[in-house]
ZAMARGU-4260 file (C-alpha; in steps of 0.2 Angstrom, whole numbers, plus 5000, padded with zeros to 4 digits):
<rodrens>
0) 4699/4731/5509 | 4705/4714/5505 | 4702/4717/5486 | 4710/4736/5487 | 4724/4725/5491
5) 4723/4713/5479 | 4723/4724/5465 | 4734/4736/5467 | 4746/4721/5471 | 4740/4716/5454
10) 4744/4732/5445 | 4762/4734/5451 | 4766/4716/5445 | 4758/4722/5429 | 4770/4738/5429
15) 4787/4726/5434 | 4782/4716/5418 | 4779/4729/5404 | 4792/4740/5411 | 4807/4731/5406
20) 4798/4724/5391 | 4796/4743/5384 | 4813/4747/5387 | 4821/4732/5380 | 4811/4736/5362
25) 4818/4756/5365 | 4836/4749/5366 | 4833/4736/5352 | 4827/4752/5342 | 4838/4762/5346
30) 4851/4750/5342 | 4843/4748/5323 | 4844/4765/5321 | 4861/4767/5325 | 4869/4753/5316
35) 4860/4761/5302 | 4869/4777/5303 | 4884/4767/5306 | 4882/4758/5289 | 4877/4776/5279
40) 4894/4781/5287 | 4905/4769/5281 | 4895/4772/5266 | 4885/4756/5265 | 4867/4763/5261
45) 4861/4772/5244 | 4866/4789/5242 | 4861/4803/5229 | 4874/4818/5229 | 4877/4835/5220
50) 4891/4846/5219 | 4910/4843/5217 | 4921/4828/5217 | 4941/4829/5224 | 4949/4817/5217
55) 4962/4809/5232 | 4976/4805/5219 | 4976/4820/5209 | 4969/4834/5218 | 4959/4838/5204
60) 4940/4845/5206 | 4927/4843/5195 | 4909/4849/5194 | 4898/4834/5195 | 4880/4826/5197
65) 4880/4809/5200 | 4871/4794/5207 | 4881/4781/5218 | 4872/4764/5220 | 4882/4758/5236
70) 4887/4739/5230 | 4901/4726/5232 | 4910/4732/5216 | 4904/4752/5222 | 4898/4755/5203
75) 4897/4772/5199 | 4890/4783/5183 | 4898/4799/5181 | 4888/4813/5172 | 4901/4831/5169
80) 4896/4847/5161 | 4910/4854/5165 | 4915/4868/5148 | 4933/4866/5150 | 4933/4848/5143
85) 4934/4849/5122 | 4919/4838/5115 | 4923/4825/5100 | 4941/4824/5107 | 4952/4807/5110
90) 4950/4801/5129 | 4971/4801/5129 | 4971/4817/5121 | 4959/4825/5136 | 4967/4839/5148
95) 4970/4832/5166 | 4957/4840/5173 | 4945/4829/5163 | 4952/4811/5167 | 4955/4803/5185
100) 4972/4793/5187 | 4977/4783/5197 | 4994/4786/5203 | 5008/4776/5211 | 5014/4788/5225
105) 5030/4775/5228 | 5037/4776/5211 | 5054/4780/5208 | 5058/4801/5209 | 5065/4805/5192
110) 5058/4789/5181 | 5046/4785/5168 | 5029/4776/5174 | 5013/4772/5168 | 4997/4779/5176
115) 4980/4770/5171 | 4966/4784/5169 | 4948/4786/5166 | 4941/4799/5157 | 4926/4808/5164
120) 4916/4817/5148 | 4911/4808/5134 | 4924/4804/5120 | 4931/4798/5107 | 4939/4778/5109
125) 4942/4769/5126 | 4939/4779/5140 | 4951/4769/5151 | 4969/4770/5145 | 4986/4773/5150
130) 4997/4788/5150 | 5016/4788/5153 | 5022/4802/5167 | 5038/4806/5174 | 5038/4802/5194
135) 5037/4820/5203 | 5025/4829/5211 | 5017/4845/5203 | 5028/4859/5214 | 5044/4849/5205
140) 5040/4851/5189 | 5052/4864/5176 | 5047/4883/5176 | 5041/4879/5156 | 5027/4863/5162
145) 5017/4878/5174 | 5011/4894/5172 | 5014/4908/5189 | 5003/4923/5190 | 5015/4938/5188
150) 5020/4948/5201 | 5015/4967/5206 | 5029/4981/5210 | 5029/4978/5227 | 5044/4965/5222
155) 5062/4976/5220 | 5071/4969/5208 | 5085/4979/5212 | 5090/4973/5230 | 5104/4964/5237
160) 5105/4952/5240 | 5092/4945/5229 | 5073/4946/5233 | 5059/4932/5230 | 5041/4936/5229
165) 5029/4919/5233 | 5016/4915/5216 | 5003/4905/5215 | 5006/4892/5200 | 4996/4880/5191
170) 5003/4864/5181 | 5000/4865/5162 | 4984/4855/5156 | 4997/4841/5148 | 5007/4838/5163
175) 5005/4823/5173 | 5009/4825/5192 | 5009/4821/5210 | 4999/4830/5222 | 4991/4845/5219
180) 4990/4854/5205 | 4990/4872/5210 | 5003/4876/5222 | 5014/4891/5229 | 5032/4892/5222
185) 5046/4906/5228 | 5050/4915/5211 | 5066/4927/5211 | 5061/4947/5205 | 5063/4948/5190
190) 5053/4961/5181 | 5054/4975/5170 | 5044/4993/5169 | 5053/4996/5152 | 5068/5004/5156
195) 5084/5003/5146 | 5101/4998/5149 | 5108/5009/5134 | 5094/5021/5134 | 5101/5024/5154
200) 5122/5023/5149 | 5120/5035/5134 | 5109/5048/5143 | 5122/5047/5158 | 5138/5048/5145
205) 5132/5063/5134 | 5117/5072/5148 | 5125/5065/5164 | 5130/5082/5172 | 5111/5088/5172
210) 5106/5071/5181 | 5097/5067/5165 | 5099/5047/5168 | 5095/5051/5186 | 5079/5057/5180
215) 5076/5044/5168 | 5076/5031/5181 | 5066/5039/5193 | 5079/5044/5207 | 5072/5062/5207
220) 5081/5068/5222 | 5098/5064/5214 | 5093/5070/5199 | 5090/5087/5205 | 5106/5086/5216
225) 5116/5083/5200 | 5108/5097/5189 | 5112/5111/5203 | 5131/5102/5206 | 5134/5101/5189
230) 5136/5082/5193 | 5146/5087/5206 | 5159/5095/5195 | 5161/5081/5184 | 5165/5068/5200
235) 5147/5060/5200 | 5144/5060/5182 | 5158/5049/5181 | 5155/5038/5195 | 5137/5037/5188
240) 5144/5031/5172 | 5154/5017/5179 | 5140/5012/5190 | 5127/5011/5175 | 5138/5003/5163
245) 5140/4989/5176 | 5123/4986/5180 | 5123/4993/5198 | 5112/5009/5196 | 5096/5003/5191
250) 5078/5012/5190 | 5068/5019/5206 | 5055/5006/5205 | 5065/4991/5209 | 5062/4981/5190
255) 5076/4979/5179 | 5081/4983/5163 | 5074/4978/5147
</rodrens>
């Protein structure tokens, strides 16, 4: 009975003493393993990635496939196939899309700077150099540095007071800018469906009291009002008149003249 005793005294001894010991090597895993992700997070550990790169300054993305060999200096080989970059080309002469700059965001609004950038295809000369930019982001360039899409007839051009319609615009390939280069700009109606300023004056001076330039324009109702008034005895032919010659009466559709 005495050895009973004895051994099972034994065991638990044995149980206080690997029990601790076991979870101190699970906590001192357990620690490794998290530092680890900790390093690969604040991008300390080898990484291989595929896909596309923003670039911060710019806002530009490019396609990419490239290998980053995490180091002190954070060396990096970049490999593009991206078709929009001309081949055989200067590396100053590049598009924008096809370079990263590095861009002073505390310049002076309205002044001349120098940006450093890097050209990302292959080239022709240095592939770092420096490009002189006026300081202002891409949404505050002139209407003849970007291109907006055109706007649908949904927009009256005709309304009062005046009517904007919001585009989506992109900065011209040679324009060096802050921020992103695609953006949203308010853009006043201003578009056409061919109709005529003196087309619409001499059909209401010589065809007015059949509602000929009512018609012309699209204003059907007023058309057919005028052709069985006789332009209401000569009284809205005039005042037709008048309000074409001054630019109020313009067509249905809400463009403008041509």
């Amino acid at each position: 009975m005495s050895n009973v005793k004895f051994r099972f005294l034994l065991y638990l001894i044995v149980c206080f003493i690997l029990i601790p010991i076991q979870a101190e090597n699970d906590f001192l895993n357990s620690s490794a393993i998290n530092q680890t992700e900790g390093a690969c997070l604040q991008e300390s550990c080898e990484v291989m990635t595929k896909g596309n790169i923003t670039d911060v300054d710019s806002g530009n993305i490019y396609p990419y496939e490239r290998t980053i060999e995490i180091s002190s200096e954070k060396e990096m080989s970049w490999e593009t196939s991206n078709s929009l970059c001309p081949v055989g080309t200067a590396c100053h002469l590049l598009p924008v899309d096809c370079m990263i700059c590095k861009f002073n965001f505390t310049c002076v609004y309205g002044g001349l700077v120098n940006v450093t950038c890097q050209a990302i295809p292959q080239c022709e000369g240095p592939k770092v150099f420096e490009k002189v930019m006026k300081c202002q982001y891409c949404y505050q360039t002139l209407p003849e540095d970007h291109s907006c899409n055109a706007t649908g007839s949904y927009c009256n051009s005709a309304a009062n007071p005046v009517q904007k319609y919001r585009s989506n615009c992109t900065v011209k390939s040679h324009v060096l800018c802050l921020g992103q280069r695609i953006f949203f700009k308010n853009i006043r109606c201003n578009w056409t469906s061919g109709y005529k300023w003196s087309t619409t004056l001499l059909l209401s001076i010589t065809l007015g009291g059949f509602g000929a330039d009512r018609f012309y324009l699209g204003h059907w109702q007023e058309g057919i009002g005028k052709l069985f008034s006789f332009g209401g005895a000569g009284v809205w032919t005039l005042v037709d008149v008048i309000l074409v010659f001054v630019g109020y009466l313009k067509p249905a559709d809400g463009s403008v003249y041509i």
